[in-house]
C-alpha positions in Angstrom: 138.8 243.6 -44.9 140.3 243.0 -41.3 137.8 244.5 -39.5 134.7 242.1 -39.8 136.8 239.1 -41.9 136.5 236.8 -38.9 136.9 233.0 -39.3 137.6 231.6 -36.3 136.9 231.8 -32.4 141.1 231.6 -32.0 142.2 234.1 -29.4 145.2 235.7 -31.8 142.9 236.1 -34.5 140.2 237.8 -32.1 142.7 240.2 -30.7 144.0 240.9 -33.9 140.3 241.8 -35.2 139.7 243.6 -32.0 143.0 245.4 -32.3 141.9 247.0 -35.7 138.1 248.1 -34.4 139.7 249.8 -31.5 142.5 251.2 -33.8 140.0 252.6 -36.4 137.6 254.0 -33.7 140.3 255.5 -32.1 141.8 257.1 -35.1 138.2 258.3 -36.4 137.7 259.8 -32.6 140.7 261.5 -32.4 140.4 262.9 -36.3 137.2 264.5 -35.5 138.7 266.2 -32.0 141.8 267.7 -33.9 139.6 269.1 -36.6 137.6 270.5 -33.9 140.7 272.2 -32.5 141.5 273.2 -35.7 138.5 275.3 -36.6 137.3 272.6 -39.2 132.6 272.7 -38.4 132.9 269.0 -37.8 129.4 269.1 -36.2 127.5 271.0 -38.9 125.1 269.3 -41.0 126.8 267.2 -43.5 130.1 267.1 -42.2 132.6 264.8 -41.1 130.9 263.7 -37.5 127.3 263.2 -39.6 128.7 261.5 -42.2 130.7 258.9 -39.9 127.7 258.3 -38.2 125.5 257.5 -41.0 128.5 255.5 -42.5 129.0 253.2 -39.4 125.0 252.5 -38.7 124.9 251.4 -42.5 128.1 249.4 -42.2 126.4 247.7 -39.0 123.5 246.6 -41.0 124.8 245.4 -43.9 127.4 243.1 -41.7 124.2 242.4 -39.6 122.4 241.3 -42.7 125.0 239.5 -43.8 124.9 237.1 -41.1 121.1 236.6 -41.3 121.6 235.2 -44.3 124.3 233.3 -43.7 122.2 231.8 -40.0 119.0 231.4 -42.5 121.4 229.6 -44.9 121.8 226.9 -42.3 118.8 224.3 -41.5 118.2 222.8 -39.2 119.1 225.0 -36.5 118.9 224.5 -32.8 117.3 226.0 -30.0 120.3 228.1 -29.2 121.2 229.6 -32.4 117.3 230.0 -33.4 117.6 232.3 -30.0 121.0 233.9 -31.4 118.8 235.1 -34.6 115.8 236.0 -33.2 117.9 238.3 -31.2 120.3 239.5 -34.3 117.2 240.0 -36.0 115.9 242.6 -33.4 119.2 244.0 -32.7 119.0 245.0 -36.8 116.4 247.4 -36.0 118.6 249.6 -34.5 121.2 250.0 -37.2 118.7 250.0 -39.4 116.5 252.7 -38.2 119.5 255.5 -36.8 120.8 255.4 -40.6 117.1 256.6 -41.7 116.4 258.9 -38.3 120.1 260.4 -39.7 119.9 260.7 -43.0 116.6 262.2 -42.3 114.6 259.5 -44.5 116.4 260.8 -47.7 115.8 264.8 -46.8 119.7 264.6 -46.3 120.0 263.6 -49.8 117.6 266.2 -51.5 114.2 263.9 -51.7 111.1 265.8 -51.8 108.1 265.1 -49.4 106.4 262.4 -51.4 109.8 260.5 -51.8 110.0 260.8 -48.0 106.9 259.3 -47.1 107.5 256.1 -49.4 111.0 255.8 -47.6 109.6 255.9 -44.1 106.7 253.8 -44.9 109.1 251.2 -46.4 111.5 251.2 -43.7 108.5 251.0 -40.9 107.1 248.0 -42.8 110.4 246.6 -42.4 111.6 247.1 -39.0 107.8 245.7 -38.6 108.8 242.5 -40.3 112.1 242.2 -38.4 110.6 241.9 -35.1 108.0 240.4 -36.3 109.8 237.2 -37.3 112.2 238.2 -34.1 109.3 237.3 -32.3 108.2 234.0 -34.2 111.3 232.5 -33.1 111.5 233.3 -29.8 108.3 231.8 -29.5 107.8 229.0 -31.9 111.5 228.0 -31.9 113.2 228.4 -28.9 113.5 226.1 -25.7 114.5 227.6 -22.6 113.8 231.6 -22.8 115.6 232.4 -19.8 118.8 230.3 -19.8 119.2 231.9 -23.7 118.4 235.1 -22.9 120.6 234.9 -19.4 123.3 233.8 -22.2 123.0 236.6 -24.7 122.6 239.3 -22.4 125.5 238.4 -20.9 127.8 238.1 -24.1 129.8 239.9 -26.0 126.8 241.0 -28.2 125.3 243.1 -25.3 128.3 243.9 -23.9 129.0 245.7 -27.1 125.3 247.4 -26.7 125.8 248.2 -22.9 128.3 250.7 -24.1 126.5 252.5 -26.5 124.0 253.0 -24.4 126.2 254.5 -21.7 127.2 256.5 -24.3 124.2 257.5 -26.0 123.1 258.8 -21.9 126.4 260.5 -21.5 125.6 262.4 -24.7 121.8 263.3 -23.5 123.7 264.6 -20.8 125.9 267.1 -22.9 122.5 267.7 -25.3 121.1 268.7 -21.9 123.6 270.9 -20.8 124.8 272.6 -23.8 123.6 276.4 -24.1 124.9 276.9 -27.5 128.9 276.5 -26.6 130.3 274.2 -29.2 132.4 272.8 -27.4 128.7 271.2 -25.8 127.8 270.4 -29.4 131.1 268.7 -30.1 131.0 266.7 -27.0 127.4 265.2 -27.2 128.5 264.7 -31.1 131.3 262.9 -30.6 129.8 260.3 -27.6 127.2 259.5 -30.4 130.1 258.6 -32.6 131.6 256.3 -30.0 127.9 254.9 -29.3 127.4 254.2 -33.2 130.7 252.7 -33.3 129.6 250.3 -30.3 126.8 249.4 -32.4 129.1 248.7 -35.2 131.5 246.2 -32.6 127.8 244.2 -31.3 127.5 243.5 -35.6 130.5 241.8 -35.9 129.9 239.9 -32.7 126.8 239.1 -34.7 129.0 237.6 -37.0 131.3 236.1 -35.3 128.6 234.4 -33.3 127.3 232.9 -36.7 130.2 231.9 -37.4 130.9 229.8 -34.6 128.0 227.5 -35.7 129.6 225.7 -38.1 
């Protein structure tokens, strides 16, 4: 699939990729407002807005995983791209934990309490483990903590992340405001969309960053 097939660092086949994320965010976005106008509860529980945004976070993982494995896959790595996972591997977390915090640790799905608390204990001792190792490499395996970090947080990667953050304010700012309108509701809804798609865009810079290492 176009959107995260990415081979190569060539600048027609990054527009091209980029073209397509911006195309299907755009699309997805402007679905969501016409329904809106339409009538169609996009924002209630289990609708189309909820569903996108579970749907994206899990997307972003499971490209994020995918390039752990393929960065774990290569040995030996240097201090640069031990700093490129370390970072991927805390960047995870985030994916990771909004699909859980939105699908409500399975309660979304009809799991009963017990089920629940295995979920959430699972997924704890795994974001645990992800920055955990995070962590290890930053310390026991990279050189030069500020030049990598000056070069990550400058990137694409962050860049991507920047934005959702932006966003994800922007949409405390509606949650804040609103006083029941749903117009309030649709707004703070649908900045959270763009913020989990942002997400989504840092993955495959994720993977794209692998990539590059050869």
């Amino acid at each position: 699939m176009q959107l995260w097939d990415i081979h190569s660092d060539k600048a027609g086949g990054d527009m091209n990729n980029s073209k397509v994320f911006w195309g299907v965010t755009v699309a997805v976005l402007l679905l969501c407002v016409l329904l809106f106008l339409a009538g169609v509860p996009v924002t209630a529980e289990n609708q189309l807005m909820e569903i996108a945004q579970v749907v994206v976070l899990i997307l972003a993982f499971l490209i994020m995983a995918q390039s752990h494995v393929m960065a774990f896959g290569k040995s030996p790595r240097t201090s640069s791209e031990n700093a490129d996972l370390s970072f991927a591997l805390f960047l995870s977390v985030i994916p990771f934990a909004g699909a859980g915090r939105e699908l409500n640790f399975g309660r979304m799905l009809g799991a009963g309490p017990d089920v629940v608390g295995v979920v959430e204990l699972v997924m704890g001792a795994i974001v645990l483990i992800l920055i955990g190792f995070s962590l290890f490499l930053l310390v026991a395996r990279v050189k030069n903590r500020l030049s990598e970090a000056k070069r990550i947080f400058t990137g694409p990667i962050c860049r991507a992340m920047y934005l959702a953050t932006a966003a994800f304010i922007v949409a405390d700012v509606f949650e804040k405001q609103k006083t029941g309108t749903a117009g309030m509701v649709f707004m703070e809804e649908v900045m959270e969309v763009f913020a989990f798609f942002m997400i989504l865009r840092a993955a495959i810079n994720v993977r794209r960053r692998v990539l590059e290492w050869g």
